[in-house]
Backbone bond lengths (Angstrom), bond angles and torsions (degrees), N, CA, C in turn:
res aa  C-N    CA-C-N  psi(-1)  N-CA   C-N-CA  omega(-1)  CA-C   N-CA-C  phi
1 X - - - 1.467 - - 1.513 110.52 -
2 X 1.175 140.26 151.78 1.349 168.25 -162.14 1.712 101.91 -73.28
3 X 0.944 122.86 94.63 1.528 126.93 179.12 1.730 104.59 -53.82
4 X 0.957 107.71 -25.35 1.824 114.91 165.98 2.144 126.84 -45.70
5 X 1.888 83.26 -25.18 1.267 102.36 -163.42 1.911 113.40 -34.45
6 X 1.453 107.79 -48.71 1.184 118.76 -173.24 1.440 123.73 -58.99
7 X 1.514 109.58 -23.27 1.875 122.28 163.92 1.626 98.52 -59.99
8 X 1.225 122.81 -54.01 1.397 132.84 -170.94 1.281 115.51 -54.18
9 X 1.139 127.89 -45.71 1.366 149.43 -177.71 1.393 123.71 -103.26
10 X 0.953 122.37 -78.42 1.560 106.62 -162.76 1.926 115.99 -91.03
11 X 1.155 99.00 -16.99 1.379 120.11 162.98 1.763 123.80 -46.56
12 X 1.555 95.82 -19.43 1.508 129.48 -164.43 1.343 126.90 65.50
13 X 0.974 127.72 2.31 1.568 132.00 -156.45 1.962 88.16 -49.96
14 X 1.422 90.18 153.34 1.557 93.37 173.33 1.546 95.86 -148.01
15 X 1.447 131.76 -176.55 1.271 159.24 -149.40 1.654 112.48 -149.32
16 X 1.374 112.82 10.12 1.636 93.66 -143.64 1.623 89.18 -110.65
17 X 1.688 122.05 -18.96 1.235 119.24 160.93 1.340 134.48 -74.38
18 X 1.664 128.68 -19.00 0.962 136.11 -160.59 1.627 86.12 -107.54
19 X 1.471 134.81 -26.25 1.283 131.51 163.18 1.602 118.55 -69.72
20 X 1.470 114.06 -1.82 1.366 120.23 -171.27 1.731 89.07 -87.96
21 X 1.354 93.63 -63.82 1.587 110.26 -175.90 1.526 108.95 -23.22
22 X 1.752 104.65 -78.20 1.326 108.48 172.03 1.381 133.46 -25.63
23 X 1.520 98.32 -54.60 1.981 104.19 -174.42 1.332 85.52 -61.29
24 X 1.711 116.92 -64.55 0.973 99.76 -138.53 1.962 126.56 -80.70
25 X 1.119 98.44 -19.98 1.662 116.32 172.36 1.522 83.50 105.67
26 X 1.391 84.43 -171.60 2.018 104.49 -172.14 1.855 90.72 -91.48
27 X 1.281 130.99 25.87 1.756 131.33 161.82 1.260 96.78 -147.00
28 X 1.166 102.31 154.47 1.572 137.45 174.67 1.351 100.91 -147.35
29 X 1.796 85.67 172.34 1.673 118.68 166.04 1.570 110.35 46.32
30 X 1.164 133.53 -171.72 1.196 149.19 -165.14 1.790 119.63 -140.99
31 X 1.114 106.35 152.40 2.113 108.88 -178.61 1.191 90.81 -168.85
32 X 1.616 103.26 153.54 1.075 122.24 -177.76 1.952 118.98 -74.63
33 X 1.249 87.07 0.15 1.817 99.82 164.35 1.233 124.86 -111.18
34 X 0.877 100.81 28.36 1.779 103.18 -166.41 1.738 120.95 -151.55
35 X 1.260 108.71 147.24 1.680 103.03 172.40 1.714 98.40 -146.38
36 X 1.509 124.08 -175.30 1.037 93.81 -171.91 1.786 82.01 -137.48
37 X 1.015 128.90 -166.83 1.170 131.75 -177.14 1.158 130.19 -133.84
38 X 1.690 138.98 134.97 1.698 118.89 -148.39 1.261 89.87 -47.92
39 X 1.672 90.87 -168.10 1.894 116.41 -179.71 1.523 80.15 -140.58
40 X 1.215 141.99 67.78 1.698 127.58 145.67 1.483 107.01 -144.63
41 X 1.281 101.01 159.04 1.729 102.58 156.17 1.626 94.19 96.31
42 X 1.394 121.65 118.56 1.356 116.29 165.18 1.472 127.36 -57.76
43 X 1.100 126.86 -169.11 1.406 137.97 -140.08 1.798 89.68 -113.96
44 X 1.331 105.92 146.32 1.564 114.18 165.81 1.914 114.97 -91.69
45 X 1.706 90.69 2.62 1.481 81.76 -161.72 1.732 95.76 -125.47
46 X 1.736 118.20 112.85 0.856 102.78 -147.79 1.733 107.30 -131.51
47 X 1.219 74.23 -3.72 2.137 88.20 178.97 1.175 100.60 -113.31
48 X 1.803 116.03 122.69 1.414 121.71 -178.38 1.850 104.16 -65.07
49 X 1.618 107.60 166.12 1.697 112.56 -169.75 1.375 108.38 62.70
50 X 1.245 136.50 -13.40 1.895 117.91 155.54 1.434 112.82 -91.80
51 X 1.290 108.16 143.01 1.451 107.69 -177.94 1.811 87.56 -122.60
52 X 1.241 96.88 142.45 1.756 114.68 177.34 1.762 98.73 -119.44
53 X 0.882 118.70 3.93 1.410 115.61 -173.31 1.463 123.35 -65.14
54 X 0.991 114.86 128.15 1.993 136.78 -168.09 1.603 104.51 -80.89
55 X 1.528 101.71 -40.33 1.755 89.76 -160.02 1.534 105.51 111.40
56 X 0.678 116.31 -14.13 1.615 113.21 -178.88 2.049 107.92 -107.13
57 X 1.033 87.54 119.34 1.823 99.95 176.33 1.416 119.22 -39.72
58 X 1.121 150.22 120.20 1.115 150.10 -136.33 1.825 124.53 -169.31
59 X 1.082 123.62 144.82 1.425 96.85 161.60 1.671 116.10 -84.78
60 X 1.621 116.63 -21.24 1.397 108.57 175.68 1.014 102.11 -82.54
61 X 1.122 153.09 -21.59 1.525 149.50 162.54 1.887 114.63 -45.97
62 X 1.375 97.70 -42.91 1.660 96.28 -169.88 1.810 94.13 -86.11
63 X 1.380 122.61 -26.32 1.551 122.94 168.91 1.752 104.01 -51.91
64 X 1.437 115.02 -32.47 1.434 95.92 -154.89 1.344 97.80 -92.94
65 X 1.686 118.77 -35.14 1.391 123.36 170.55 1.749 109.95 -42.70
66 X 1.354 115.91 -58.30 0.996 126.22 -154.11 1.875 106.20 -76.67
67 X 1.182 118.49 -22.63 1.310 125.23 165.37 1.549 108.10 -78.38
68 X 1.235 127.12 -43.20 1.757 118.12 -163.35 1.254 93.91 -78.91
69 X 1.598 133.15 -28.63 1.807 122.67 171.08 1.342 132.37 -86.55
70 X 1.763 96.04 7.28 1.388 98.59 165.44 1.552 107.24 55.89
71 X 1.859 100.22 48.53 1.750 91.67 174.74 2.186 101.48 -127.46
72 X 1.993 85.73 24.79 1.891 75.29 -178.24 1.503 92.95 -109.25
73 X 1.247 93.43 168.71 1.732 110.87 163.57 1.443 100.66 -59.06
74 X 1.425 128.61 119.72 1.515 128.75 168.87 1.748 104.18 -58.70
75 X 0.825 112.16 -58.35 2.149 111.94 177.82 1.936 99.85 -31.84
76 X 1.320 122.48 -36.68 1.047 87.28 -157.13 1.266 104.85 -123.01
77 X 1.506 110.75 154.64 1.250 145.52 -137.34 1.904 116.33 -71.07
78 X 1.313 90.54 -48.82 1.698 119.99 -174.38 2.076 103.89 -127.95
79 X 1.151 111.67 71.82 1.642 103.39 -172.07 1.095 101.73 -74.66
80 X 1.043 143.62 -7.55 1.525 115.67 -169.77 2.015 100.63 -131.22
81 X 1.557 103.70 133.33 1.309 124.47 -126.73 2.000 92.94 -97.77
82 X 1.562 91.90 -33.14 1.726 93.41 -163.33 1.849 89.97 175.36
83 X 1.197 117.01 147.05 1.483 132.17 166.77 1.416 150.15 -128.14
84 X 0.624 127.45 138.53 1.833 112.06 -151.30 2.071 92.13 -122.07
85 X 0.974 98.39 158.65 1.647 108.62 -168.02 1.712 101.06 -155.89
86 X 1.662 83.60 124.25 2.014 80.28 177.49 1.927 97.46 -154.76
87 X 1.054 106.35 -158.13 1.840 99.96 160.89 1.535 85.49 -123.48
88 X 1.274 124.31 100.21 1.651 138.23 156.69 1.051 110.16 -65.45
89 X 1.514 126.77 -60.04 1.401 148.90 -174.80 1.253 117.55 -63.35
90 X 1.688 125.07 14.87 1.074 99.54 179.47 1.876 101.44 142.09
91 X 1.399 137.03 -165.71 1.326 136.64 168.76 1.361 84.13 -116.65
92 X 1.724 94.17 120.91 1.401 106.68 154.21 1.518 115.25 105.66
93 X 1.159 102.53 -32.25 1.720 119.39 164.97 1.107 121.71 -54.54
94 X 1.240 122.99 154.31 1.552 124.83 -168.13 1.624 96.35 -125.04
95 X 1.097 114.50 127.85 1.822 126.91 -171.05 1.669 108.12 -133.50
96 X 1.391 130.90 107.39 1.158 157.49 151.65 1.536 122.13 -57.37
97 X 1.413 129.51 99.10 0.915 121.75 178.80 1.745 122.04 -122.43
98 X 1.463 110.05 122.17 1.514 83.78 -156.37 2.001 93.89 -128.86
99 X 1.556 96.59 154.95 1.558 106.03 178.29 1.152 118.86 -80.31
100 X 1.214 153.47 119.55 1.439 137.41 -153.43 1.541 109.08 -133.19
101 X 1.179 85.78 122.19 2.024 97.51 -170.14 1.217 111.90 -90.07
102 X 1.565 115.20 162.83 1.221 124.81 160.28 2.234 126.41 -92.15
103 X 1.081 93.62 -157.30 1.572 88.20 166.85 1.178 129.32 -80.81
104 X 1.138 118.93 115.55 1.717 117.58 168.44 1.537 108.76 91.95
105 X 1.433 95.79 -107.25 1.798 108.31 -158.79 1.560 90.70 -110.15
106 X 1.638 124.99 -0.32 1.498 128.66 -172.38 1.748 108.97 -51.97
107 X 1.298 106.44 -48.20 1.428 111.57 168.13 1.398 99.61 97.58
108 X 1.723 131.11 175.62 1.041 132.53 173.68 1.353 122.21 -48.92
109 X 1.824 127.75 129.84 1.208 120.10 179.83 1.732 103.85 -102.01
110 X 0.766 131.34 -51.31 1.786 140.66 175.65 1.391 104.04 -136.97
111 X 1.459 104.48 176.73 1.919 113.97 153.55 1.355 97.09 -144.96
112 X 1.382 104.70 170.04 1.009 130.82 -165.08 1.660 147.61 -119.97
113 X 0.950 170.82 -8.95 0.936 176.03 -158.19 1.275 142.82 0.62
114 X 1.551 122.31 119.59 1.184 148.89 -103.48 1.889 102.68 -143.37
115 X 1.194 137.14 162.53 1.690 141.87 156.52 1.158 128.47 179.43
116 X 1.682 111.55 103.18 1.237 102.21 -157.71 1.518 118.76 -72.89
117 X 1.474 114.76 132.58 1.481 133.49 160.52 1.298 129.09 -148.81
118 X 1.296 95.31 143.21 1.678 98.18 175.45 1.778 89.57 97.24
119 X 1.117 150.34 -19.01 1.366 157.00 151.16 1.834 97.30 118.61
120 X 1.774 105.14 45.12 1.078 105.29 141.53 1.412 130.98 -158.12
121 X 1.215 130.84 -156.30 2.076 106.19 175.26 1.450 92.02 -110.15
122 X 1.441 94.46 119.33 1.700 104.22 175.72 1.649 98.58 -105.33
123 X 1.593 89.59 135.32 1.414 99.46 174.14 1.525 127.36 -70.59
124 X 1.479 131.77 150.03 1.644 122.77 -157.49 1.879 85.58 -142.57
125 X 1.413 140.23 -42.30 0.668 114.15 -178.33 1.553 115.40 -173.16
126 X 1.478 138.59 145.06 1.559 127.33 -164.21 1.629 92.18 -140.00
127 X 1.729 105.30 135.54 1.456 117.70 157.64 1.558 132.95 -93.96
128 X 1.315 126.09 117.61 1.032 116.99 -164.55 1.917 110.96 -68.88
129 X 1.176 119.78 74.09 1.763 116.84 -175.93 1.464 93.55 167.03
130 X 2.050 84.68 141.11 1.487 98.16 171.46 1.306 126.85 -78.31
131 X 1.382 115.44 144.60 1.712 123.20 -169.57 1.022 109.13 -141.82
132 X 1.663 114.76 143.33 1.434 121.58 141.89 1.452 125.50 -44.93
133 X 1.100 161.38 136.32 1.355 138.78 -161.89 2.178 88.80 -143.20
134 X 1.240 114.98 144.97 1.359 105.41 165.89 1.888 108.27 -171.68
135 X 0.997 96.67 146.63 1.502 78.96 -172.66 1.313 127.52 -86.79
136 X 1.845 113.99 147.09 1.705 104.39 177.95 1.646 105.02 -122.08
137 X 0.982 81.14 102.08 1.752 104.19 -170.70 1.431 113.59 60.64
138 X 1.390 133.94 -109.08 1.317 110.23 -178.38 1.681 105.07 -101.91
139 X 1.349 100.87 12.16 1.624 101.31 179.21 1.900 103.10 -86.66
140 X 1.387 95.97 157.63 1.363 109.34 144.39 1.219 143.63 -58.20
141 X 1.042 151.38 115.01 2.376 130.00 -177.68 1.747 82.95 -117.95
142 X 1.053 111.45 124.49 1.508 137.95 158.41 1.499 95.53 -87.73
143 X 1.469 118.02 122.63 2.055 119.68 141.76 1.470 111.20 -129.32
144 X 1.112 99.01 139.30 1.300 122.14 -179.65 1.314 131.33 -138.71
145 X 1.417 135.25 134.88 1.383 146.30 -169.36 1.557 100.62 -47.08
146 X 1.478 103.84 154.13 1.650 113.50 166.03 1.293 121.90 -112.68
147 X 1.542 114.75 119.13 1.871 85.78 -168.56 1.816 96.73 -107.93
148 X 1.271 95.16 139.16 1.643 98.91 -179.37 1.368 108.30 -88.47
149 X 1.603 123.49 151.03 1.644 109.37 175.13 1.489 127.34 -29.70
150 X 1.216 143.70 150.74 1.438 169.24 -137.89 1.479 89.21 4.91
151 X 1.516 145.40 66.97 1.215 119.67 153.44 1.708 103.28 -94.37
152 X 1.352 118.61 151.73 1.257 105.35 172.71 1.892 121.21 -79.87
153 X 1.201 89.48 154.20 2.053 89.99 -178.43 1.763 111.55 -37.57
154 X 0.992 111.40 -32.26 1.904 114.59 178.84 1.447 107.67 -66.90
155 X 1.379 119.15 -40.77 1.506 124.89 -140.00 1.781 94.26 -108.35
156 X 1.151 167.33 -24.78 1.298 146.40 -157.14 1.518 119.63 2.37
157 X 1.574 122.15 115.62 1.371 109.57 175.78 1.755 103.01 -116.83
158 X 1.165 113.98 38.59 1.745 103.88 -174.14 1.822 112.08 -109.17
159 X 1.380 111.27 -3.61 1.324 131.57 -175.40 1.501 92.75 88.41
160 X 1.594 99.42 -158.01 1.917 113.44 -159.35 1.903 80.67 -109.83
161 X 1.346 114.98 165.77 1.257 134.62 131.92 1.704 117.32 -127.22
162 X 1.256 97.85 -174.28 1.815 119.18 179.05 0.928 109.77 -150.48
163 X 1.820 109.91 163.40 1.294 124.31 153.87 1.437 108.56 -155.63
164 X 1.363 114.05 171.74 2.067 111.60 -167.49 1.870 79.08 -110.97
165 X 1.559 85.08 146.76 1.817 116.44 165.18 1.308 74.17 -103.64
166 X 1.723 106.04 128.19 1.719 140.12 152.65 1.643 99.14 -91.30
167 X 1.325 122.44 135.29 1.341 116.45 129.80 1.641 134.16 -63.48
168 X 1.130 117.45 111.62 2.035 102.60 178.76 1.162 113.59 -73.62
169 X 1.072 141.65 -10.01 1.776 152.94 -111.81 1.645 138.24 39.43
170 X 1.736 92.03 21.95 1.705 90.40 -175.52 1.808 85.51 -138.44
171 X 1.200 130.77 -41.54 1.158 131.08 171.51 1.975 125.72 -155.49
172 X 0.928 98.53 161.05 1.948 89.94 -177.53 1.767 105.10 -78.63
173 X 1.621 107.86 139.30 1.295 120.46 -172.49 1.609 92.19 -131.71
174 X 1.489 106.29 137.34 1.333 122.94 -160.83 1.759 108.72 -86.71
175 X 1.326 144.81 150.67 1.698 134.31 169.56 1.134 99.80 -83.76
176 X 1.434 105.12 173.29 1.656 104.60 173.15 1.749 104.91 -69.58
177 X 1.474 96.91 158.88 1.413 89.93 172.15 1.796 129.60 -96.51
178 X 1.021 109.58 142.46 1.937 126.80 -158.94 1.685 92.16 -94.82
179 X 1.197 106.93 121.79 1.364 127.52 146.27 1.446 117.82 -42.98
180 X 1.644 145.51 95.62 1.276 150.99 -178.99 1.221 127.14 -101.02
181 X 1.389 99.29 -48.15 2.316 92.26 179.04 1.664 81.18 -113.16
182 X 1.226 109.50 152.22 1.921 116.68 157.63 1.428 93.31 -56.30
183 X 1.705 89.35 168.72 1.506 114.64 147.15 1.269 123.41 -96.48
184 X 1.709 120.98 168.49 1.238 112.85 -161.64 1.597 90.85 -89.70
185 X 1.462 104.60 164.41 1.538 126.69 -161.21 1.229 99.84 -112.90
186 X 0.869 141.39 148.62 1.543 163.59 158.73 1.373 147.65 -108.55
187 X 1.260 152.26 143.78 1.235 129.65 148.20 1.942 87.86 -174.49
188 X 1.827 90.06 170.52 1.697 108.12 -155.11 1.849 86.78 -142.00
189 X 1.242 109.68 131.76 1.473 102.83 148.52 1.765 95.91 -168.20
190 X 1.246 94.37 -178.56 1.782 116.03 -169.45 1.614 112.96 -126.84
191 X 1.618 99.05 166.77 1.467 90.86 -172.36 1.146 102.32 -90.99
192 X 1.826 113.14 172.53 1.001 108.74 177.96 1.465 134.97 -86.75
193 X 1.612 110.96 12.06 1.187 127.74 151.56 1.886 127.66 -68.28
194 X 1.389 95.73 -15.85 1.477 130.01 173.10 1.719 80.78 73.24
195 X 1.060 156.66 60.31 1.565 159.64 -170.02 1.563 109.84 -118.37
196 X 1.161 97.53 -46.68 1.686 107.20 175.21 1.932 109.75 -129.43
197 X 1.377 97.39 160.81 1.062 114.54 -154.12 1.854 95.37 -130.74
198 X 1.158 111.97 148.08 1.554 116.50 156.54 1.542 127.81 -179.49
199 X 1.220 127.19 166.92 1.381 142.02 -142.37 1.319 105.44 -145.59
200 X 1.578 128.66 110.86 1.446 127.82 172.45 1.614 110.70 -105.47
201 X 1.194 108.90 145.53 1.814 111.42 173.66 1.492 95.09 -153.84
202 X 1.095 97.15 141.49 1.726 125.46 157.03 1.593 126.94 -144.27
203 X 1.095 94.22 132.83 1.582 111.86 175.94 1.380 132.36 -73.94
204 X 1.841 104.52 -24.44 1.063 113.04 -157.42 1.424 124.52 76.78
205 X 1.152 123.04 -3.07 1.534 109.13 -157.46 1.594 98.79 -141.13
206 X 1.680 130.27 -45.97 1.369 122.67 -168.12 1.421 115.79 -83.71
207 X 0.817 105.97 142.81 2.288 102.51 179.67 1.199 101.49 -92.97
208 X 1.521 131.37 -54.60 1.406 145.89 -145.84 1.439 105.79 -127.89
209 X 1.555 109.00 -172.94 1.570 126.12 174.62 1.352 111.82 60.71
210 X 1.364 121.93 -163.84 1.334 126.36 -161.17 1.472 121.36 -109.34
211 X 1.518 113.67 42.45 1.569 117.08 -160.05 1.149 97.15 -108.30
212 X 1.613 117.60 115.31 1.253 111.20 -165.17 1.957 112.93 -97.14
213 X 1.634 100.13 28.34 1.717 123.03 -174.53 1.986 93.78 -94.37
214 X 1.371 98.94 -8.18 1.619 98.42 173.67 1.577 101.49 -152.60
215 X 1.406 112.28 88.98 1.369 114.54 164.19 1.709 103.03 177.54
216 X 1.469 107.72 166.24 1.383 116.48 169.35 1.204 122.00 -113.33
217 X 1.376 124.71 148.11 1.464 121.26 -175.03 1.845 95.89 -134.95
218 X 1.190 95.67 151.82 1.340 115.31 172.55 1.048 97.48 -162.77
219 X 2.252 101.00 139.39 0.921 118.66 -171.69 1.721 118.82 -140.05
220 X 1.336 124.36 141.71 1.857 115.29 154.97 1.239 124.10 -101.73
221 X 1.341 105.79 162.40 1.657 105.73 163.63 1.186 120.38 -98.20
222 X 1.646 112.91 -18.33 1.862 103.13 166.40 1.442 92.05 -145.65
223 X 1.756 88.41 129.64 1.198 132.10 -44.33 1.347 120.15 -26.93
224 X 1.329 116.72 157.42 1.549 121.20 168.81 1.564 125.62 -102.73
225 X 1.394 87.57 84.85 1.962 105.59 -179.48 1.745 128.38 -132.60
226 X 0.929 120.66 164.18 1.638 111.65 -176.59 1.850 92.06 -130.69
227 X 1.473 83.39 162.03 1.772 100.70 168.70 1.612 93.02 -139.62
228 X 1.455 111.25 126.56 1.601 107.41 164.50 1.873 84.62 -133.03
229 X 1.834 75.13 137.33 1.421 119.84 178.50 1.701 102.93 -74.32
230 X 1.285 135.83 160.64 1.352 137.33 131.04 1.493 133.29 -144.83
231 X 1.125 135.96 139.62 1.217 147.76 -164.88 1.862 122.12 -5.58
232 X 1.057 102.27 -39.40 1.349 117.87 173.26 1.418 112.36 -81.33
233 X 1.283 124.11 -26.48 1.847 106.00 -177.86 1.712 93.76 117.29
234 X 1.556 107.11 0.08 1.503 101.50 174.29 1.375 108.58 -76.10
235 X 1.902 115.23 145.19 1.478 116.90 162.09 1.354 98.55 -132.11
236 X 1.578 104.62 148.10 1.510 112.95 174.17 1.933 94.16 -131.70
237 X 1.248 115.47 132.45 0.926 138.95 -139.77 2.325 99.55 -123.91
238 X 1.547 107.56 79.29 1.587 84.69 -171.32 1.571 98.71 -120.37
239 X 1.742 105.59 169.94 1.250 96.19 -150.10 1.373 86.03 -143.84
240 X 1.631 123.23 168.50 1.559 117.44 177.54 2.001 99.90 96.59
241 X 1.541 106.13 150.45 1.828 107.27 179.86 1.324 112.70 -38.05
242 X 1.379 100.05 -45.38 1.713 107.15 -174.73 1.783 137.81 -58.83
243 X 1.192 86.33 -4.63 1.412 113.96 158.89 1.616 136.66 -97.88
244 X 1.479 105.12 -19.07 1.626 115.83 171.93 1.936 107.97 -81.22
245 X 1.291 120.98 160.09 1.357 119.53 174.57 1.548 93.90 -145.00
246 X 1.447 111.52 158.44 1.308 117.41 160.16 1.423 129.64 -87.46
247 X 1.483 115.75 89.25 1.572 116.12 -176.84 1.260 136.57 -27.57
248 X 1.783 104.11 -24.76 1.392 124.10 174.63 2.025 96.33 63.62
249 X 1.529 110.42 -169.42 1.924 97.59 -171.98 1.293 93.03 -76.31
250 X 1.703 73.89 145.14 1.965 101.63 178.60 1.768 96.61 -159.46
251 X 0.861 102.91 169.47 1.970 117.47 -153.92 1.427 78.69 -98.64
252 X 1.226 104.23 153.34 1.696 135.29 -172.88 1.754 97.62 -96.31
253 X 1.104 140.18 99.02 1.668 152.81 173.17 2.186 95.21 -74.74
254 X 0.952 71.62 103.50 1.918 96.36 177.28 1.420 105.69 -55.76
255 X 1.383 141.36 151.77 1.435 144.83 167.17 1.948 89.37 -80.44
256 X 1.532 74.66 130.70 1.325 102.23 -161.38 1.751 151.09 100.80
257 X 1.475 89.13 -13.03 1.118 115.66 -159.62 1.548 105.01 -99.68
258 X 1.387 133.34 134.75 0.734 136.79 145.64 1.678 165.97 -80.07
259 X 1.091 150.70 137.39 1.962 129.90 175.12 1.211 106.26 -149.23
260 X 1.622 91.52 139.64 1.208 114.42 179.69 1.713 122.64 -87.34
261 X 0.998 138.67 -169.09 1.542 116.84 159.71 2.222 77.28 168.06
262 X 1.402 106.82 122.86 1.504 136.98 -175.77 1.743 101.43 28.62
263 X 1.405 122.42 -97.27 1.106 111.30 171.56 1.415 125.71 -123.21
264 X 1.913 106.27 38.08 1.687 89.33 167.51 2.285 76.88 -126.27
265 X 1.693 69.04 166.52 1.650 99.86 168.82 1.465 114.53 -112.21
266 X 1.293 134.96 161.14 1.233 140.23 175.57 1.146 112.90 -151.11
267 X 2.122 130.61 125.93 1.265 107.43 177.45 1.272 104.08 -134.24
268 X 1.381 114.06 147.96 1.545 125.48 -170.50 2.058 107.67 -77.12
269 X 1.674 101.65 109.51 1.125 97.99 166.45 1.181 127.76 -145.19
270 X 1.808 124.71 162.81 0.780 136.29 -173.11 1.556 107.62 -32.95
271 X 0.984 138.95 -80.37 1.748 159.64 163.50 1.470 105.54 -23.67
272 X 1.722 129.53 -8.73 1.086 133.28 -151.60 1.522 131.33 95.88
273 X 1.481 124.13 178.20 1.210 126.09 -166.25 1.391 115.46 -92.11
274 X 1.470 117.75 121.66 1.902 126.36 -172.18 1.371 109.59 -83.28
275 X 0.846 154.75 126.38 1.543 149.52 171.87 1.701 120.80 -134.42
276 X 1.313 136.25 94.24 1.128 147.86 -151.30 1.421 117.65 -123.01
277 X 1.511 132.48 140.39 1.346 110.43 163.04 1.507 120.51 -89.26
278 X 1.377 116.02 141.52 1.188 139.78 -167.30 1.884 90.62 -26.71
279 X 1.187 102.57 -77.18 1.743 123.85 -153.29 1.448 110.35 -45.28
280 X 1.533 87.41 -51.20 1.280 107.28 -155.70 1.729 110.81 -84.75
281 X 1.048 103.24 -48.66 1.759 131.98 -173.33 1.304 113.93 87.34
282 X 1.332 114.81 3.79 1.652 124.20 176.09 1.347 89.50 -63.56
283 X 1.318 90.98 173.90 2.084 108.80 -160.90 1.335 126.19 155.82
284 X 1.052 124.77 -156.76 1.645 126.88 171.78 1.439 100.80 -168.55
285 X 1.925 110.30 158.01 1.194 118.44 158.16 1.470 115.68 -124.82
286 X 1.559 107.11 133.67 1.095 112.78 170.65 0.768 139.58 -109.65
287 X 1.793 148.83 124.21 1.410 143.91 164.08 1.263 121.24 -121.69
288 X 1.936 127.86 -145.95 1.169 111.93 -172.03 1.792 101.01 -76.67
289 X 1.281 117.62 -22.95 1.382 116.95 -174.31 1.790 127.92 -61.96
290 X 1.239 87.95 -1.17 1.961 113.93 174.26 1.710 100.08 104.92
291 X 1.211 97.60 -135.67 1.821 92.97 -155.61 1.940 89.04 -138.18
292 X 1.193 102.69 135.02 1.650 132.65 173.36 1.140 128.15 -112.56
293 X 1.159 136.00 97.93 1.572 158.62 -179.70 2.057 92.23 -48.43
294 X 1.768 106.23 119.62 1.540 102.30 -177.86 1.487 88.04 -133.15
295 X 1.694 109.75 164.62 1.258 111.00 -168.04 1.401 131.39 117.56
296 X 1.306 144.83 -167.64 1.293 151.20 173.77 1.318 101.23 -85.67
């Protein structure tokens, strides 16, 4: 196994925001000010400095805005990602809001914001970061991933926050931003035989499958096998070097002693290491004698 294991795991890194992103595009949800506009089919508007624009909210509409102001990445092909349309600006106003991509697999770089007057979409204001964007009533709610030191750009482990774009009547002013999903939780320690080793993470969010941003692992080297727990009462049970990792420093868990970390428990004992999910009490124990399925 990958001596890396412990970045993977208990470090928290998770997947489950940047998979939100994906399903969900840079809009979500629904308000009574707002609609959003497909995401396919290229743009009719294709030479920067012409504007073809109607007035009507659009995704080729925010392509053509967004090309004549020279606010896309020139490399890429289709810049603008998904668009949201409401009266933000005001009763009666027409407000353009669009996700604006980079090349390829680059993913959303900012969006932007757009209102047509004067019989064209004049730009009012662009954030540099990708967002869910959706409307709450005639406000804006921006959420966006948290990345905690060394997470990599894929992985965010700090949960989501938000905040609403207000119009005042001269320009949009942002709220503070609200803490919304947790971050994933963590922690690593060993026995005090130093014999076994293990790594807890939770996300809060996955029950099942193989995401190791919500599960526990504990492991030996003789024998050399792991058991990782996950949210649901699942155990997968592997055996052979390729299954041990080096925890690298981690705190010594006392016989007797217990830790918690989102919804599993783990307790340091004489007989070996207990590890259970909270709800359920399903689990396993492991020592040098291999690993035992405990519980309902």
């Amino acid at each position: 196994m990958n001596t890396t294991l412990g970045k993977r795991l208990w470090l928290g890194v998770g997947v489950a925001a940047v998979a939100a992103f994906t399903a969900a595009g840079a809009f979500g949800g629904s308000g009574s000010a707002a609609t959003t506009s497909p995401a396919h089919g290229p743009s009719r508007a294709d030479s920067p400095g012409v504007s073809t624009a109607s007035g009507r909210c659009s995704k080729a509409e925010a392509i053509d805005a967004v090309k004549r102001l020279g606010l896309r990445d020139v490399s890429a092909t289709y810049p603008v990602w998904k668009v949201l349309c409401g009266a933000f600006a005001g009763t009666g106003s027409q407000v353009m809001v669009a996700s604006i991509s980079g090349l390829e697999n680059v993913g959303m770089l900012y969006w932007a914001v757009f209102r047509w007057s004067g019989g064209e979409w004049q730009f009012l204001m662009k954030q540099r970061q990708a967002a869910i964007l959706i409307a709450a009533g005639s406000d804006i709610r921006e959420t966006v991933s948290i990345y905690r030191v060394g997470d990599p750009r894929c992985c965010p482990s700090g949960g989501t926050k938000s905040r609403l774009w207000h119009w005042n009547g001269t320009r949009f002013t942002a709220s503070p931003w609200k803490q919304e999903t947790p971050g994933a939780q963590s922690a690593a320690f060993r026995s005090p035989s130093g014999g076994i080793e293990c790594g807890m993470g939770d996300d809060g969010q996955s029950t099942s499958g193989r995401r190791q941003s919500a599960s526990t692992e504990c492991w030996t080297f003789r024998p050399p096998l792991r058991a990782t727990l996950y949210p649901g009462g699942g155990l997968v049970i592997c055996r052979g070097a390729r299954c041990t990792a080096n925890i690298g420093e981690a705190p010594t868990l006392a016989y007797g002693r217990q830790i918690t970390v989102g919804r599993f428990r783990c307790q340091s004992l004489q007989i070996g290491v207990r590890c259970t999910v909270i709800r359920s009490g399903k689990g396993f124990l492991i020592n040098r004698d291999g690993v035992s399925r405990v519980g309902p």
